[in-house]
C-alpha positions as CSV (number, residue, x, y, z in Angstrom):
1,X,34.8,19.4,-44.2
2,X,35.9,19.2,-47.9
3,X,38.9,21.1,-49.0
4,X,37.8,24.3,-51.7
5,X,41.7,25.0,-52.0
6,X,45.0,23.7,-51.6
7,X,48.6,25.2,-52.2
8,X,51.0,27.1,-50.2
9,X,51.3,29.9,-48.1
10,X,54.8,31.5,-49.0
11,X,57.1,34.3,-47.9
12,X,60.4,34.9,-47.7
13,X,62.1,31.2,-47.8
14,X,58.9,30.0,-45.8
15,X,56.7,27.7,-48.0
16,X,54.1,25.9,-46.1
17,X,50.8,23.7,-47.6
18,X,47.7,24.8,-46.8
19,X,43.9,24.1,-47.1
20,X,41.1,26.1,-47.3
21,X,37.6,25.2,-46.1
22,X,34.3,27.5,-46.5
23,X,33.7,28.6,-43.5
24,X,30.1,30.3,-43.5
25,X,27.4,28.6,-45.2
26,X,24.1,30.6,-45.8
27,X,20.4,29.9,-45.5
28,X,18.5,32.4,-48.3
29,X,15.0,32.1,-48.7
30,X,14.6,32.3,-52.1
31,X,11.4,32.2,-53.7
32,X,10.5,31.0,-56.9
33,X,8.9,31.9,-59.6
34,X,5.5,30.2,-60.6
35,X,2.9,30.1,-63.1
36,X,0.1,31.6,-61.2
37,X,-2.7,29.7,-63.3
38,X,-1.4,25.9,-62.2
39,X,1.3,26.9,-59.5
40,X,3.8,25.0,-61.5
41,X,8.1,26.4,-62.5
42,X,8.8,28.8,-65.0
43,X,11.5,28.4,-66.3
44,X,14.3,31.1,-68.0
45,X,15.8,29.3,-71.1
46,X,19.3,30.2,-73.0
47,X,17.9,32.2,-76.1
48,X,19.9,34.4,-78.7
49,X,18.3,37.2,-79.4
50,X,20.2,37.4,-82.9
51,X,18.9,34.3,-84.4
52,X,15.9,34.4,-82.3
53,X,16.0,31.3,-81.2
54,X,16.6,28.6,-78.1
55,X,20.1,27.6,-78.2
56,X,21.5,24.5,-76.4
57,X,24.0,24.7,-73.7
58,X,27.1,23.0,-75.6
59,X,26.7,26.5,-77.7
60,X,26.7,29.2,-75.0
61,X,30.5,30.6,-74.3
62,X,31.9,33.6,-72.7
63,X,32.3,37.1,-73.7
64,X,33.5,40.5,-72.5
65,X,31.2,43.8,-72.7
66,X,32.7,46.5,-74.3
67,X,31.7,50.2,-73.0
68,X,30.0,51.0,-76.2
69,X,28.1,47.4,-76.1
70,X,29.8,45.4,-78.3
71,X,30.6,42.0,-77.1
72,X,34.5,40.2,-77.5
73,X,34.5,36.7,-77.6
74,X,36.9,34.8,-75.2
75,X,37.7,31.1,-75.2
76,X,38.2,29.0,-72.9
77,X,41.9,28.7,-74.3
78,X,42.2,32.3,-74.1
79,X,41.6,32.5,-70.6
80,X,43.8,29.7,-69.5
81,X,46.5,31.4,-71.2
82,X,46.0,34.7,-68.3
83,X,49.2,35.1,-66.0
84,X,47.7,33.8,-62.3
85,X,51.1,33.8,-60.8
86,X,49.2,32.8,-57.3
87,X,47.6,29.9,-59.1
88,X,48.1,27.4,-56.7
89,X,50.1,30.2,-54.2
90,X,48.6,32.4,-51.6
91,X,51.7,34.9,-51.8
92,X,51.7,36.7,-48.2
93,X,52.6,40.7,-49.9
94,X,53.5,41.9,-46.0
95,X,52.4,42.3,-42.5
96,X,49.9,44.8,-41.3
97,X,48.1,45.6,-37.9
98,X,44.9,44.1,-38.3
99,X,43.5,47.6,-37.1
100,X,44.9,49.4,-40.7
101,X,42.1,46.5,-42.7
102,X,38.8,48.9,-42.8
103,X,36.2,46.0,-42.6
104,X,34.3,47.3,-45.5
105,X,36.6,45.5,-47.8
106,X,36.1,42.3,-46.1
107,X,34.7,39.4,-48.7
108,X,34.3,36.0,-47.7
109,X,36.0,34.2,-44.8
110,X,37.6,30.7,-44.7
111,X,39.2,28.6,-42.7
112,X,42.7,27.8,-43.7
113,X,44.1,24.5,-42.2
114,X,47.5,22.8,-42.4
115,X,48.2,20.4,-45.3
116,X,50.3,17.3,-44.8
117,X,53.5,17.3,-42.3
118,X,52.6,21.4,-41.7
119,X,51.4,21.7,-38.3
120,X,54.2,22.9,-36.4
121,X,54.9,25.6,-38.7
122,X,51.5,26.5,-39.0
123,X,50.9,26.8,-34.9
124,X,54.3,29.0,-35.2
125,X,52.4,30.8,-37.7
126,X,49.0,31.4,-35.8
127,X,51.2,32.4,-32.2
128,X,53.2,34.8,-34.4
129,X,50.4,36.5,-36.2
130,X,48.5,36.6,-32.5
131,X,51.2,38.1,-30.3
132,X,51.7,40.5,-33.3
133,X,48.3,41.7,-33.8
134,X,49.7,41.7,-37.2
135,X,47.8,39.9,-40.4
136,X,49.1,38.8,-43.0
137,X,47.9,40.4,-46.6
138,X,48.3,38.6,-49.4
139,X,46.9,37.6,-53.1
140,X,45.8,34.1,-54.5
141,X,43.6,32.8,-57.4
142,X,40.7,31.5,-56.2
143,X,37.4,30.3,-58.3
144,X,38.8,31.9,-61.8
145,X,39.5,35.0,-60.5
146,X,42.8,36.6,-58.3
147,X,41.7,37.9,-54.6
148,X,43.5,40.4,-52.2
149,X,43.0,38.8,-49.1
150,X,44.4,38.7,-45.3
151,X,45.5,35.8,-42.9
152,X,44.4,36.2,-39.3
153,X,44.4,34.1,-36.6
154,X,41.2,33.3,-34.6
155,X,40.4,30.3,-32.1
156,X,44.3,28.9,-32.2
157,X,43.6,28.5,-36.3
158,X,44.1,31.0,-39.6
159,X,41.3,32.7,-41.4
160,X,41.6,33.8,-44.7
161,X,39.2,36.9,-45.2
162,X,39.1,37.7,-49.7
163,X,39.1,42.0,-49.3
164,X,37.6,44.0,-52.3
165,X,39.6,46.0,-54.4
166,X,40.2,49.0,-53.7
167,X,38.4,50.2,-57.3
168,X,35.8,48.0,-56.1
169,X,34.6,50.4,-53.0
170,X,32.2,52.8,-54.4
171,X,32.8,56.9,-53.2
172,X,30.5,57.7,-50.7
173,X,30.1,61.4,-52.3
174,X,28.1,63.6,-50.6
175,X,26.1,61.1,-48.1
176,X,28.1,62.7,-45.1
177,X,25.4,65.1,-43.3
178,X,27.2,69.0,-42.7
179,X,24.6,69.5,-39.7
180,X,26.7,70.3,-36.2
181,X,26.1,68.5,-33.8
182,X,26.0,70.3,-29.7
183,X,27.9,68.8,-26.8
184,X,24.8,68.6,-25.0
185,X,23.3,66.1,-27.9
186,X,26.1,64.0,-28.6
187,X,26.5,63.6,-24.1
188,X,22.5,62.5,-24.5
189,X,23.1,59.9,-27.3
190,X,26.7,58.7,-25.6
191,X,23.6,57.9,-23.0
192,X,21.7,55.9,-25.1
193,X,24.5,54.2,-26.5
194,X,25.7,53.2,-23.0
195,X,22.1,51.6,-21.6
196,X,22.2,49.8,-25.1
197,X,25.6,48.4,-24.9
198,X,26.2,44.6,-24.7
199,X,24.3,41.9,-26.8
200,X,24.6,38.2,-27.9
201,X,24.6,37.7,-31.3
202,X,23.9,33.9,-30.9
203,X,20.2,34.8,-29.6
204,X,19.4,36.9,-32.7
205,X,17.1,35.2,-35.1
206,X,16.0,35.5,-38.2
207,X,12.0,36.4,-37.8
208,X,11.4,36.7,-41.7
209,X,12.5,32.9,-42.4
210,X,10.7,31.6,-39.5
211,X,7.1,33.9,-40.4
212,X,7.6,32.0,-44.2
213,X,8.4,29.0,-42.7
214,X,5.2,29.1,-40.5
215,X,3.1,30.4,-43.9
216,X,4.3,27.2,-46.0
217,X,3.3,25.0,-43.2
218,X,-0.2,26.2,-43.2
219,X,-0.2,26.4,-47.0
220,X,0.8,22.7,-46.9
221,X,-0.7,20.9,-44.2
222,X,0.2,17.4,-45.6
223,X,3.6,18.7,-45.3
224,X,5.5,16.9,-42.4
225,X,7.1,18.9,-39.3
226,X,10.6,17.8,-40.2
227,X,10.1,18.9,-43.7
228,X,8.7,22.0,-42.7
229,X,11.9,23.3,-40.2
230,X,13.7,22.7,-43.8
231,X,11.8,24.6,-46.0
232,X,13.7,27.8,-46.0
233,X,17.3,26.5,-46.0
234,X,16.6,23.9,-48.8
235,X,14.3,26.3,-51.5
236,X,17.4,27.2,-54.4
């Protein structure tokens, strides 16, 4: 696998190189969109809707939206000049048990391999964190942005996991239902949850891709089988 990342993992006087790898890699079907007289692309150009015109790409920059709509210019200068103390640093901010992360802040996972001469203290790393049950929390810059994120270990290696902010977790409000429940309806659905316990997650499929994989092929009959098992994964 190609390396998205490298730096260090620090804390304390412990400094030790590390790479990071993607470690998911989905398959959206994504449609596109057509012209439905001659089935061809359509295609969404950069316009400015001041001069009313196309503009080319070498003209396009980056701005931020001000509340009342107003839009502040930011160069590329500017933004290099932002303090990203964690630039090239995932800087471990303490130890927590793994239990005291609610998942719904969990972001995207990767898998975080030793760099050169590291992996001794990266396996005393992984047994640490794993006799613990502690993970590590921690902050880095990754893609142009700074993450919160955790260090785990899984399968003898670390996981980093990026978390949302916590202003980045909407308030539930109101959703929560103030209905009672009675003891003799929670003992029937403790039931149901009981016969339903226990499945493999490996065996679950998805049936949407596979019913428009099926449609394309008989849309496309010169298309060949191969091609047609690819469909899905390779439409962006």
């Amino acid at each position: 696998m190609k390396a998205v990342w490298s730096g260090m993992i620090q804390f304390g006087l412990v400094a030790l190189p590390i790479r990071l790898y993607a470690a998911t890699v989905e398959h959206p079907v994504r449609l596109h969109e057509i012209h439905v007289a001659d089935g061809s692309r359509v295609e969404h150009r950069r316009f400015c809707k001041a001069e009313n015109r196309e503009i080319p790409y070498e003209q396009v920059g980056r701005g931020f939206s001000l509340a009342d709509g107003r839009m502040v210019p930011l160069t590329e200068e500017d933004l290099a000049h932002l303090p990203l103390p964690t630039k090239r640093t995932i800087d471990v901010l303490g130890f927590v048990p793994f239990e005291d992360i609610d998942p719904i802040s969990f972001g995207r996972p990767y898998y975080a391999g030793p760099g050169p001469d590291a992996d001794r203290p990266y396996a005393l790393l992984v047994e640490a964190l794993a006799r613990t049950g502690n993970v590590a929390v921690s902050k880095l810059a990754l893609r142009g942005r700074e993450h919160l994120a955790l260090l785990r270990p899984r399968h003898g290696i670390l996981i980093l996991q990026t978390l949302l902010w916590q202003d980045e977790l909407r308030d539930p409000g109101d959703l929560a239902p103030s209905t009672p429940v009675t003891d003799r309806e929670l003992e029937l659905a403790e039931v149901l949850i009981r016969d339903l316990t226990g499945i493999n997650v490996r065996e679950v499929h998805d049936d949407y891709a596979h019913a428009l994989e099926q449609l394309v092929a008989r849309r496309s009959p010169a298309v060949s089988s191969s091609s047609r098992r690819s469909l899905p994964r390779c439409w962006t």
